[in-house]
N, CA, C and O of each residue as an XYZ file, in Angstrom:
804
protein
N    -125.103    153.403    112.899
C    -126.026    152.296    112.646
C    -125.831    151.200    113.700
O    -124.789    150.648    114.055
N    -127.180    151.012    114.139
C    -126.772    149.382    115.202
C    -127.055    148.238    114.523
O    -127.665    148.045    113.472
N    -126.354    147.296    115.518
C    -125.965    145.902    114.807
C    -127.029    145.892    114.615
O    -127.217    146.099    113.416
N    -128.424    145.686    115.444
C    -129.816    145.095    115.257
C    -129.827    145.453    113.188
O    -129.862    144.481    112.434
N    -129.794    146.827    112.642
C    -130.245    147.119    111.866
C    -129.127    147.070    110.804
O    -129.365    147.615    109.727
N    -128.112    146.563    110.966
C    -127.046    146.016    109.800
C    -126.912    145.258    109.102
O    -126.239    145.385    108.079
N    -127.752    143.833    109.583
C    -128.292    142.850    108.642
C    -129.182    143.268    108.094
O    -129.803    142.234    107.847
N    -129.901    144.276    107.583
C    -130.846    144.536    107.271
C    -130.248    145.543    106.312
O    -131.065    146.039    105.537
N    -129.403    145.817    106.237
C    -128.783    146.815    105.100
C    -127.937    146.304    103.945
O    -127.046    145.472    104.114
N    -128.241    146.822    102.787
C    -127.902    145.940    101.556
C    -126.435    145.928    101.789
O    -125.921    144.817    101.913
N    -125.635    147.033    101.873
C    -124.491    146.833    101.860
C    -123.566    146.791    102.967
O    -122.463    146.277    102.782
N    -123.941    147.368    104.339
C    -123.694    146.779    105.630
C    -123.541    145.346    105.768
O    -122.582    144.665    106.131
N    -124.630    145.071    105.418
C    -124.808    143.427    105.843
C    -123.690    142.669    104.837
O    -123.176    141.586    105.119
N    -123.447    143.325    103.787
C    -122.052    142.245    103.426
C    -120.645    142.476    104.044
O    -119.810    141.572    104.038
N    -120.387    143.738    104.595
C    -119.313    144.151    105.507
C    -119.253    142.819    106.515
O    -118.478    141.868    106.618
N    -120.846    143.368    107.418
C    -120.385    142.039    108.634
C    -120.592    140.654    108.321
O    -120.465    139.809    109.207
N    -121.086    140.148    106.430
C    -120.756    138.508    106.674
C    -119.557    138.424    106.113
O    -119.260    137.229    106.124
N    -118.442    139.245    105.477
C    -117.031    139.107    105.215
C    -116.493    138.961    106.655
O    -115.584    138.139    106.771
N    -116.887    139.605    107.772
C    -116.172    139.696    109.046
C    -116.472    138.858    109.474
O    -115.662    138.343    110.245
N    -117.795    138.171    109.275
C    -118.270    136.239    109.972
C    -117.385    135.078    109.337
O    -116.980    133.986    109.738
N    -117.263    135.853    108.099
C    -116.832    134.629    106.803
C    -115.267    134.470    107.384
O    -114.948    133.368    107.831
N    -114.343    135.500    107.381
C    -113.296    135.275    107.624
C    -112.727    134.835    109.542
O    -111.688    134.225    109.793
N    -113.394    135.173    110.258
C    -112.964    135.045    111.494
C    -112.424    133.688    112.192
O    -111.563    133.655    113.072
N    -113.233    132.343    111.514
C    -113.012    131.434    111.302
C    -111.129    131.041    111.356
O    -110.480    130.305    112.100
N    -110.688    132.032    110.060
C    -109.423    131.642    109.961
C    -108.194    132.215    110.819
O    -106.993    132.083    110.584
N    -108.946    133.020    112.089
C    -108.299    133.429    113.023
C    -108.462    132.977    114.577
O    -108.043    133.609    115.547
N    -109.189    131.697    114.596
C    -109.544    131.592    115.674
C    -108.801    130.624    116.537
O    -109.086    130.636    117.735
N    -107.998    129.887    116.163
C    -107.373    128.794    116.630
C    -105.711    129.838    117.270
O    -105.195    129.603    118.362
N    -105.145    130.988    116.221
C    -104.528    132.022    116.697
C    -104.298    132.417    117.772
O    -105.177    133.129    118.257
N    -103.250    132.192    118.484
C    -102.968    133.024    120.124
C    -103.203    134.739    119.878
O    -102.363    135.385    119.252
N    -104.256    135.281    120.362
C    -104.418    136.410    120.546
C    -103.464    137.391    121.846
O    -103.421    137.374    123.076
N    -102.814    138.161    120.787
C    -102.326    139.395    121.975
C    -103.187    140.203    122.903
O    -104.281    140.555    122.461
N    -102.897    140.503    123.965
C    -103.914    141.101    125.001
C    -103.310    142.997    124.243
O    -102.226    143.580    124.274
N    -104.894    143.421    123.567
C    -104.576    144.628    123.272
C    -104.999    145.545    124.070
O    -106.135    145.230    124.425
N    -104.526    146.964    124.751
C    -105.266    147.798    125.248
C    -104.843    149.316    124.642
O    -103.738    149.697    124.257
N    -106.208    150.089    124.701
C    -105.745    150.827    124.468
C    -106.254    152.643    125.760
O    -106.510    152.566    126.961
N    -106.241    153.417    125.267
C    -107.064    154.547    126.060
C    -108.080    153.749    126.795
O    -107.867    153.358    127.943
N    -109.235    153.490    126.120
C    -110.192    153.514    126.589
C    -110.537    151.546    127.516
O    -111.570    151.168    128.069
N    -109.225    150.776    127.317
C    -109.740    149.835    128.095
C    -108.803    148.371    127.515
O    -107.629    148.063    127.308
N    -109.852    147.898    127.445
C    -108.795    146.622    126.691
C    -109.946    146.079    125.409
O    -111.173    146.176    125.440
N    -109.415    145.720    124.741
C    -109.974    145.467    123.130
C    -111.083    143.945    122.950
O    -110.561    142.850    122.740
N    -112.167    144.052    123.035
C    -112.797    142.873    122.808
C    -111.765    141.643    121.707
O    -111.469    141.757    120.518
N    -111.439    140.555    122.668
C    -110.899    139.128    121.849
C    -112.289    138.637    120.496
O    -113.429    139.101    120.506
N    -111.883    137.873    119.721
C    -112.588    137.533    118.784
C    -113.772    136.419    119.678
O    -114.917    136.861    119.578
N    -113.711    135.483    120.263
C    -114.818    134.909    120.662
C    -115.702    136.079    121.741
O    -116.792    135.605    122.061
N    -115.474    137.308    122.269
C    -115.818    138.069    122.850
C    -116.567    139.145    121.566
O    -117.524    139.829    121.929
N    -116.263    139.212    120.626
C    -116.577    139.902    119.760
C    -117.736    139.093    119.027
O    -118.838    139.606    118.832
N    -117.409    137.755    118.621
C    -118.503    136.857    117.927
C    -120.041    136.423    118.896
O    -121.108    135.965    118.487
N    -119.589    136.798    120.330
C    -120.612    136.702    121.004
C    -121.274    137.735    121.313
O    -122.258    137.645    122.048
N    -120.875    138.840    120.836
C    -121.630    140.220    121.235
C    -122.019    140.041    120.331
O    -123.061    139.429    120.566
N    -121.876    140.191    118.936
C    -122.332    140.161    117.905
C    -123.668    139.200    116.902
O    -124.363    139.319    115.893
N    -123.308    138.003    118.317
C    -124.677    137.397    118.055
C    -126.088    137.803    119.166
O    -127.302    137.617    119.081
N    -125.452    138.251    119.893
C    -126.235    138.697    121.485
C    -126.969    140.280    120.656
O    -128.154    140.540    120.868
N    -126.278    141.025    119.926
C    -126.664    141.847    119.266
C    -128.128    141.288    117.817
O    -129.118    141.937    117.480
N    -127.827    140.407    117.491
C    -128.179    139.955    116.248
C    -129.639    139.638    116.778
O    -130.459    140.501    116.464
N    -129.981    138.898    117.293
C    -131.183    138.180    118.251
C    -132.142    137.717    117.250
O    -133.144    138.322    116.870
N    -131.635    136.348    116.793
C    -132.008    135.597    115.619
C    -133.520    135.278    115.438
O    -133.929    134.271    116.016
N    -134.364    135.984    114.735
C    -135.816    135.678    114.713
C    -136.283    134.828    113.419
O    -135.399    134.296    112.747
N    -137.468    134.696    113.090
C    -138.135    134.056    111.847
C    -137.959    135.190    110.878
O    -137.653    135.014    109.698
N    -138.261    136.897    111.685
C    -138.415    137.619    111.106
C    -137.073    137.855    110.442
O    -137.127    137.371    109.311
N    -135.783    138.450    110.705
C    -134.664    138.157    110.604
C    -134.075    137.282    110.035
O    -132.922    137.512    109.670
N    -134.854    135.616    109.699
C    -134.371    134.732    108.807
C    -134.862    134.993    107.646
O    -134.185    134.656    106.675
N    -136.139    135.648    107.427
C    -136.660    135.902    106.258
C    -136.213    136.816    105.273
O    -136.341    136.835    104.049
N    -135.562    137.700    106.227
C    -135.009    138.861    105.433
C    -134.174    138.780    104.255
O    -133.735    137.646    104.446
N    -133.712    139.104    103.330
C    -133.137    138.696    102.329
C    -131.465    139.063    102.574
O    -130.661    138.383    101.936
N    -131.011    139.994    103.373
C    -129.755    140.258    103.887
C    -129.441    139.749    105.595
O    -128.436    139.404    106.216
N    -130.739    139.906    105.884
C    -130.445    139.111    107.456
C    -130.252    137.234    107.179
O    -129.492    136.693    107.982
N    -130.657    136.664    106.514
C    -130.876    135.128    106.540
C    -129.405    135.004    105.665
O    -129.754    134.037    104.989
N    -128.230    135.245    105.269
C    -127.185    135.490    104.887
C    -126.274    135.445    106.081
O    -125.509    134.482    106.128
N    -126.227    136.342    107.072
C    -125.902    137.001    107.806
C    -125.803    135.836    109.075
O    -124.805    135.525    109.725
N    -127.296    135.277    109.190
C    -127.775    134.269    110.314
C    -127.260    133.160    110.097
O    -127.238    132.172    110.831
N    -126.697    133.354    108.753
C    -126.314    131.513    108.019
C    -124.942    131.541    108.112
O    -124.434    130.426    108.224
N    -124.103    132.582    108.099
C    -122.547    133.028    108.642
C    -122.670    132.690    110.015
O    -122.128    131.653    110.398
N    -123.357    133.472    110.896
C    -123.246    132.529    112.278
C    -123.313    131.724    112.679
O    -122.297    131.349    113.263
N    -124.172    131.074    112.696
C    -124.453    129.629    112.251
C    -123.196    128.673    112.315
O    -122.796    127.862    113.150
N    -122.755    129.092    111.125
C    -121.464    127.832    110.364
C    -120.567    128.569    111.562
O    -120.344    127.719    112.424
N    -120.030    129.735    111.885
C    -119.037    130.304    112.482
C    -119.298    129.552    113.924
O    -118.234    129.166    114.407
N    -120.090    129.345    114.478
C    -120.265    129.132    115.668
C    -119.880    127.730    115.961
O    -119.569    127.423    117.112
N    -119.880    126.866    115.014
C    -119.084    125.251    114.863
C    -118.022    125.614    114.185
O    -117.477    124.685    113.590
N    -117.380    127.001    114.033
C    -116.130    126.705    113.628
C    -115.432    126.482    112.063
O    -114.243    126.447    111.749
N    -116.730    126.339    111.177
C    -117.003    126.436    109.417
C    -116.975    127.906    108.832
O    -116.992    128.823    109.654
N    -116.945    128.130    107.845
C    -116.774    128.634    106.858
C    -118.547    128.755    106.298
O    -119.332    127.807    106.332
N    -118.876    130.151    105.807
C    -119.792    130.156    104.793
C    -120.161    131.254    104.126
O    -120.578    132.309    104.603
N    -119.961    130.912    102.779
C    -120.069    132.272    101.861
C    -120.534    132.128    100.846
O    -120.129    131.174    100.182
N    -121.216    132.702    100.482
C    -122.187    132.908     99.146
C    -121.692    133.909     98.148
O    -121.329    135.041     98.468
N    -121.694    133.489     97.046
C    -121.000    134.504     95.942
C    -121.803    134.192     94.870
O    -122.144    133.069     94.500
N    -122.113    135.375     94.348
C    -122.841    135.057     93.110
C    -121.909    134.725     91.695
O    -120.703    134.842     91.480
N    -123.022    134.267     90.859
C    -121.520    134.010     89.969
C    -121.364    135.443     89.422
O    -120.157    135.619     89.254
N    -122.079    136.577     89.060
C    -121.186    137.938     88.490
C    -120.612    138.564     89.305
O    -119.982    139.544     88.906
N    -120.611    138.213     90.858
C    -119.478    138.928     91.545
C    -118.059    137.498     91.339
O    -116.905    137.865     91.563
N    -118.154    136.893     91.172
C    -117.051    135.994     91.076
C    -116.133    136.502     89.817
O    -114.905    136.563     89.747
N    -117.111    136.840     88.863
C    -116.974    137.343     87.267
C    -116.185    138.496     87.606
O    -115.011    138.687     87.289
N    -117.044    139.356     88.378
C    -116.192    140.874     88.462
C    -114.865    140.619     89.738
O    -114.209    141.634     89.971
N    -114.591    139.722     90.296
C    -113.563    139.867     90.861
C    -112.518    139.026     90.536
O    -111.542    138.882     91.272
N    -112.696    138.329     89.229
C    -111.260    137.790     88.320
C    -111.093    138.695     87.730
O    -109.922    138.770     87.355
N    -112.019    139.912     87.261
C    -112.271    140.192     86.000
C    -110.936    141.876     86.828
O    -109.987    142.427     86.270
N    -111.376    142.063     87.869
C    -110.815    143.206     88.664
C    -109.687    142.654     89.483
O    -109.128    143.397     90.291
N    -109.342    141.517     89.349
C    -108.128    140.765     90.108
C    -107.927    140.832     91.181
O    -106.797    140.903     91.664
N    -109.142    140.825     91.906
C    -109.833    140.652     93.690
C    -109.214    138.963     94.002
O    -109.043    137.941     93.338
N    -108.957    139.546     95.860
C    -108.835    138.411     96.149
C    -110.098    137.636     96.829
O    -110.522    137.877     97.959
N    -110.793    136.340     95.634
C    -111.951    135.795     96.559
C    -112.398    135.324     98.094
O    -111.847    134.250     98.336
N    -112.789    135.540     98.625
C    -113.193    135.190    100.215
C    -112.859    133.596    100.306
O    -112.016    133.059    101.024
N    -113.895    132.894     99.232
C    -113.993    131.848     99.415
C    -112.581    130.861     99.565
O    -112.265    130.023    100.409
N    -111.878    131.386     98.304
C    -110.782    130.517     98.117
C    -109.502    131.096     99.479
O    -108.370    130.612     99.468
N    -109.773    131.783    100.177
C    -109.175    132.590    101.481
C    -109.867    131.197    102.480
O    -108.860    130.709    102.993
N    -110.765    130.597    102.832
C    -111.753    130.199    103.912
C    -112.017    128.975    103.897
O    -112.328    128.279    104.864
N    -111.829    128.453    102.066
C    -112.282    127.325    101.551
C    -111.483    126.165    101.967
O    -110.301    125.980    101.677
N    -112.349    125.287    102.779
C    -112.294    124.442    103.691
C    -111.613    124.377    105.038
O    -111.017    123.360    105.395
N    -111.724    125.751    105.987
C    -111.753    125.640    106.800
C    -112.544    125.541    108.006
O    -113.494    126.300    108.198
N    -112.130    124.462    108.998
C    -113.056    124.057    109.812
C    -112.261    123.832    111.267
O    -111.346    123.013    111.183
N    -112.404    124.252    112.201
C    -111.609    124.941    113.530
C    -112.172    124.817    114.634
O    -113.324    125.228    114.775
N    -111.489    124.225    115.655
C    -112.159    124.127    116.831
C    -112.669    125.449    117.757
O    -111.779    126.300    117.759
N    -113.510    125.741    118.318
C    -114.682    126.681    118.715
C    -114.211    126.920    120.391
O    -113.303    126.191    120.788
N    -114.758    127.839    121.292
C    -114.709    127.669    122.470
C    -116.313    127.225    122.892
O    -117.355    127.379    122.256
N    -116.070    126.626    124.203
C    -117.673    126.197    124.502
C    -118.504    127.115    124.625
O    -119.678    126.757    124.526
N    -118.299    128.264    124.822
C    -119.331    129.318    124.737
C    -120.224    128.950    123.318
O    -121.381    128.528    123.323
N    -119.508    129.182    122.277
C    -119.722    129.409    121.086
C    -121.227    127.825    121.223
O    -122.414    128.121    121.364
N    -120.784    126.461    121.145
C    -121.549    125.865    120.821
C    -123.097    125.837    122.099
O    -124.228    125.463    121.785
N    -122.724    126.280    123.332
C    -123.863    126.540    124.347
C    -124.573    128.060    123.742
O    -125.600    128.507    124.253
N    -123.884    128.736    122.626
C    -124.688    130.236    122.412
C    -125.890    129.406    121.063
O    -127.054    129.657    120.752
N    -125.083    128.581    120.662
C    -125.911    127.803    119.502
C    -127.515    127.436    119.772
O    -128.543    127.787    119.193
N    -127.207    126.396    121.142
C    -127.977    125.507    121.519
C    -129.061    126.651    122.146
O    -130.258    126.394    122.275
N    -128.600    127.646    122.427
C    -129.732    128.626    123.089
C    -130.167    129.649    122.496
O    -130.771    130.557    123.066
N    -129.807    129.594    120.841
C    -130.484    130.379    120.030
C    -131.696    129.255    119.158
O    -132.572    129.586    118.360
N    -131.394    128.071    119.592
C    -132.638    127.288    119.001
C    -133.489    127.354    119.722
O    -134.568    127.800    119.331
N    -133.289    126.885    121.187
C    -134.544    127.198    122.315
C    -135.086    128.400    121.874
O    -136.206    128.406    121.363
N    -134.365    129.529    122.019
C    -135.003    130.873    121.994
C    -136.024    130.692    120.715
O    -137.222    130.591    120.982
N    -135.711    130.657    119.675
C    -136.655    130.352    118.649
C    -137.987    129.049    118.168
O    -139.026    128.977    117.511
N    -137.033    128.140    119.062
C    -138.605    126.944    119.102
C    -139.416    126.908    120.801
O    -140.418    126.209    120.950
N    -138.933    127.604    121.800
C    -139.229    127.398    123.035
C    -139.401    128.507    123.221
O    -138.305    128.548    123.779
N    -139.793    129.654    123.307
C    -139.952    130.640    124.014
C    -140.598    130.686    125.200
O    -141.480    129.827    125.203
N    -140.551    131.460    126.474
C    -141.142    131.103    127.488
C    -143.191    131.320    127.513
O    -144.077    130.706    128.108
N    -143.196    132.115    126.856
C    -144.381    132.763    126.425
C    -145.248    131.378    125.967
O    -144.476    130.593    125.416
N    -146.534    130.895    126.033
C    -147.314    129.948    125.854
C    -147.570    130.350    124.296
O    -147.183    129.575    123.421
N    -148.222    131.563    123.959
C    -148.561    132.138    122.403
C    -147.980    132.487    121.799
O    -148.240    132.648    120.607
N    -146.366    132.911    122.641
C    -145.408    133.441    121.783
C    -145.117    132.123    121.191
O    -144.996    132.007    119.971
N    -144.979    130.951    122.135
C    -144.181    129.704    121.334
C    -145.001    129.136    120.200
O    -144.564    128.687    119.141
N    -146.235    129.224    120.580
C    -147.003    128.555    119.528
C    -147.156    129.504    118.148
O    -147.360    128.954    117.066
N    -147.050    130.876    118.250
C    -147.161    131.514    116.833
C    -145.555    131.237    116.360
O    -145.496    130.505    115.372
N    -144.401    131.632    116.819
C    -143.237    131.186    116.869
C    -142.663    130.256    115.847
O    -142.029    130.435    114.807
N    -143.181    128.995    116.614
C    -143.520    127.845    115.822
C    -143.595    127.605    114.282
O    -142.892    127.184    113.364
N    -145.322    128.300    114.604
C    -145.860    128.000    113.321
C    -145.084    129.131    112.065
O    -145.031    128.860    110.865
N    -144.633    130.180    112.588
C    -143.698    131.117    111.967
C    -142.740    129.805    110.985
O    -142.666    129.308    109.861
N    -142.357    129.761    111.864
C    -140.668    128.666    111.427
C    -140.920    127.730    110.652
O    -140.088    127.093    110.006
N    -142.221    127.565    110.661
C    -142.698    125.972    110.007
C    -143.006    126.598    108.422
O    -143.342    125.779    107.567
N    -142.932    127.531    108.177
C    -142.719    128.579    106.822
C    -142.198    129.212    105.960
O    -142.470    129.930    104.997
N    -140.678    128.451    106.965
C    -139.641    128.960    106.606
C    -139.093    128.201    105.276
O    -138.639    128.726    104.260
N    -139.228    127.072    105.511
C    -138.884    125.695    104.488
C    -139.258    126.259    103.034
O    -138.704    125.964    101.975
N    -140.139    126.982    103.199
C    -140.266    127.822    101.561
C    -140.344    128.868    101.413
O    -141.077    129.512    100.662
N    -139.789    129.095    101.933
C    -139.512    130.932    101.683
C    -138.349    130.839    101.536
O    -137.544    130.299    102.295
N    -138.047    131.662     99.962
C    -136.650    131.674     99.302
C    -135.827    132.175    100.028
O    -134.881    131.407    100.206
N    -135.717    133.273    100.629
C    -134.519    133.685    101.397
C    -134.690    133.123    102.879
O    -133.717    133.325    103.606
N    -135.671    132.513    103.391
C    -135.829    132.098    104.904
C    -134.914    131.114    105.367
O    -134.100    131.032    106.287
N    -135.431    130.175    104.151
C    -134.995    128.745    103.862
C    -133.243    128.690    104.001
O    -132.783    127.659    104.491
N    -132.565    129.456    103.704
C    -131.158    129.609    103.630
C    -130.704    129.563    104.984
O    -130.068    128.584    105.375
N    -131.068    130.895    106.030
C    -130.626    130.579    107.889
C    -131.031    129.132    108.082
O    -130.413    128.222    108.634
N    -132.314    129.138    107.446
C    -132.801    127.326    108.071
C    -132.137    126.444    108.160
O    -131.882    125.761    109.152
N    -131.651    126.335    106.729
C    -130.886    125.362    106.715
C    -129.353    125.250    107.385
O    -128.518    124.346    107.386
N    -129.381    126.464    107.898
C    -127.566    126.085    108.134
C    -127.932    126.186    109.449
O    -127.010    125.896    110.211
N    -129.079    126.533    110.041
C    -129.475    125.956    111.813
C    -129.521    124.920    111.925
O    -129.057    124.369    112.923
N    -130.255    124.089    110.675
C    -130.649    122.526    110.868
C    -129.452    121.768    110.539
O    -129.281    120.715    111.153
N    -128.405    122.210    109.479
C    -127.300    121.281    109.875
C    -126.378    121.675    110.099
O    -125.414    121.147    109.545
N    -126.118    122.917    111.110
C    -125.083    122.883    111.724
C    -125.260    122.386    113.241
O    -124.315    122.111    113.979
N    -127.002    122.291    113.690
C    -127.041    121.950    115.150
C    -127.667    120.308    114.919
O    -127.752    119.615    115.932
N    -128.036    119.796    113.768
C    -129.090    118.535    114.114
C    -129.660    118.563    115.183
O    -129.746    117.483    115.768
N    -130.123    119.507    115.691
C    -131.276    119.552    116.977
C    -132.417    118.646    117.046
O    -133.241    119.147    116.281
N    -133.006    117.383    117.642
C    -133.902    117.046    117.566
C    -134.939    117.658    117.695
O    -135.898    117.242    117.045
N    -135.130    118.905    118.604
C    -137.077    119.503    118.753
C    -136.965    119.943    117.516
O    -137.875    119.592    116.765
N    -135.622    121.007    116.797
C    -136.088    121.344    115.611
C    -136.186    120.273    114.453
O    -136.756    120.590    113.409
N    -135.747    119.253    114.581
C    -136.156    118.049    113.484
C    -137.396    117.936    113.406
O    -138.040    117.882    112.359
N    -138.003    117.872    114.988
C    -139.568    117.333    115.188
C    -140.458    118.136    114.952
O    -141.595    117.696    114.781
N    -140.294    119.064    114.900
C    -141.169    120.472    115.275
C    -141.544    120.537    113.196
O    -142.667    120.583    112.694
N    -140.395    120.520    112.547
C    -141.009    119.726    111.027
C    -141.777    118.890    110.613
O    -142.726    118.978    109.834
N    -141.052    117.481    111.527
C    -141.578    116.324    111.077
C    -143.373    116.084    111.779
O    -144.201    115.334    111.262
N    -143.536    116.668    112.639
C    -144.666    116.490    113.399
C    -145.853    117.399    112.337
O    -146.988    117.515    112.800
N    -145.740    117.646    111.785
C    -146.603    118.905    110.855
C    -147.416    117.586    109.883
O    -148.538    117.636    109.377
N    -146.472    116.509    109.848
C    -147.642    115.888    109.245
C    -147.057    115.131    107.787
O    -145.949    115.328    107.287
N    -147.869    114.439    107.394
C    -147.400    113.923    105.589
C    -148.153    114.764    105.192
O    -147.944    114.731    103.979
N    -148.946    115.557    105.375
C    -149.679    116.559    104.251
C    -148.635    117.754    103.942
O    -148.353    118.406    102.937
N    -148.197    117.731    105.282
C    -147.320    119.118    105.276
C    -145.821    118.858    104.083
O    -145.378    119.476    103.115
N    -145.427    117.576    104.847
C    -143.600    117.140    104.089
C    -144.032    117.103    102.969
O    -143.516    117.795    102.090
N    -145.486    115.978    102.628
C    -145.379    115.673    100.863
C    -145.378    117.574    100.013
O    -144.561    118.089     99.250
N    -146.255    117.943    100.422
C    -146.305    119.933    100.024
C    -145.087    120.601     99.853
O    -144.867    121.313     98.873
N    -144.072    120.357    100.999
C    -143.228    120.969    101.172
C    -141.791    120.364     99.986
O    -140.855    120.982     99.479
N    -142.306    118.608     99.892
C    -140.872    118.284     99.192
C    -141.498    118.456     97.544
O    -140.776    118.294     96.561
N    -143.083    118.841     97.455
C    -143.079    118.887     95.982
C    -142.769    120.982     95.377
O    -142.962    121.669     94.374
N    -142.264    121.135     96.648
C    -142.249    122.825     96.368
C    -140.407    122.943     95.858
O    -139.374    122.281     95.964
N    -140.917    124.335     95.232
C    -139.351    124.198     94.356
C    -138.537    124.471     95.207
O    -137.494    123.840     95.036
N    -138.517    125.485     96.526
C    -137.525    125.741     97.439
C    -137.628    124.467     98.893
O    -136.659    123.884     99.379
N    -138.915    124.336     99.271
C    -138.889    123.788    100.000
C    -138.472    121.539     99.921
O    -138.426    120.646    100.767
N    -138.308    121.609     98.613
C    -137.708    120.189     98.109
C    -136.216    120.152     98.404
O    -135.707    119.080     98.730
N    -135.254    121.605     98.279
C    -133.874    121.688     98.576
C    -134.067    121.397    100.826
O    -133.280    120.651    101.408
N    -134.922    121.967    101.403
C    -134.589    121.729    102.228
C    -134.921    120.446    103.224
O    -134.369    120.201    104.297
N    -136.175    119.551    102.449
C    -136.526    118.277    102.826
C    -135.358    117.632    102.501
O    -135.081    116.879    103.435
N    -134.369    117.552    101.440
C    -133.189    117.115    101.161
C    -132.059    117.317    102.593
O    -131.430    116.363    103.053
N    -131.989    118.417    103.023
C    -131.271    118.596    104.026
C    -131.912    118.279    105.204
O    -131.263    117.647    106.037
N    -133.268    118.643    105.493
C    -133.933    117.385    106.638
C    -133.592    115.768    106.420
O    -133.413    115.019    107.381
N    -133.552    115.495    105.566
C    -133.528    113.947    105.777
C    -132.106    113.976    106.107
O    -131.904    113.503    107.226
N    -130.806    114.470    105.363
C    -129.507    113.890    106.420
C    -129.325    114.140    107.182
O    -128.226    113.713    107.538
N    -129.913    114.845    108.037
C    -129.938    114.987    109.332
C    -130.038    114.432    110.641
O    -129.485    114.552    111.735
N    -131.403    113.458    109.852
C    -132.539    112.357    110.883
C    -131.349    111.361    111.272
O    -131.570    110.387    111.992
């Protein structure tokens, strides 16, 4: 299976956001230079960047209900945070099975990054609000501007919008209009993320 199509798999895709979720708590770590037969062993910021270079973060991809999970682990990972989602009956079944939780493994860690990591950030927003394409940017756009309510979209969204406070992507909202915000903050999903637009501004 390729990465492209692993977020996209019900149970793949929780393999690689346990491997987003936890990496965090290995990153500040002096890494040993491993080699083996075939070469020398991708380092973890070498690994987190293939892995997003693999990923190639779309609207389509945020929408997904296992990809926008997935996009929202990178995200936080790429400043160096923590992020994990647990439902409450898997929380249930893993006291209940005497699992050790992710969260309480991760919970509240926050770690300094290499600059790659925050320049891979800044150029996965361009890529998605700027494309070079004149029609690509403008359907693009209006894609993203859809995201704010769409139940599973809304989730990558939000952890793009506050893990980068990007101004074009602030504007690229706010410019849609008072017809658009008042719509959007009286909607049941899209009211959680006008909440997270405004601390942003």
């Amino acid at each position: 299976m390729a990465y492209t199509e692993t977020p996209l798999n019900r149970f793949a895709s929780h393999v690689l956001q346990t491997v987003l979720t936890l990496i965090p708590k290995f990153l500040e770590e002096p890494e040993p230079q491993i080699s083996n037969e075939d070469g020398v062993l991708h380092s973890i910021p070498e690994f987190v960047l293939m892995i997003a270079d693999k990923l190639s973060p779309s609207p389509n991809l945020m929408r997904d209900p296992y990809g926008s999970h997935i996009l929202a682990s990178l995200f936080h990972l790429l400043i160096g945070q923590t992020y994990e989602v647990r439902s409450s009956s898997s929380e249930k079944f893993g006291k209940e099975k005497n699992k050790v939780n992710i969260e309480e493994i991760t919970k509240g860690i926050s770690v300094q990054v290499p600059q790659s990591f925050s320049a891979l950030l800044s150029n996965i927003v361009v890529n998605l609000i700027s494309p070079d394409d004149a029609t690509a940017r403008r359907i693009q756009r209006e894609d993203i501007t859809k995201l704010p309510t769409h139940a599973t979209g809304v989730i990558s969204l939000t952890a793009l919008l506050e893990t980068t406070k990007n101004i074009d992507l602030i504007n690229l909202f706010l410019e849609k209009g008072e017809e658009w915000i008042l719509s959007c903050s009286e909607d049941k999903v899209g009211s959680h993320f006008m909440c997270s637009l405004i601390k942003v501004i």
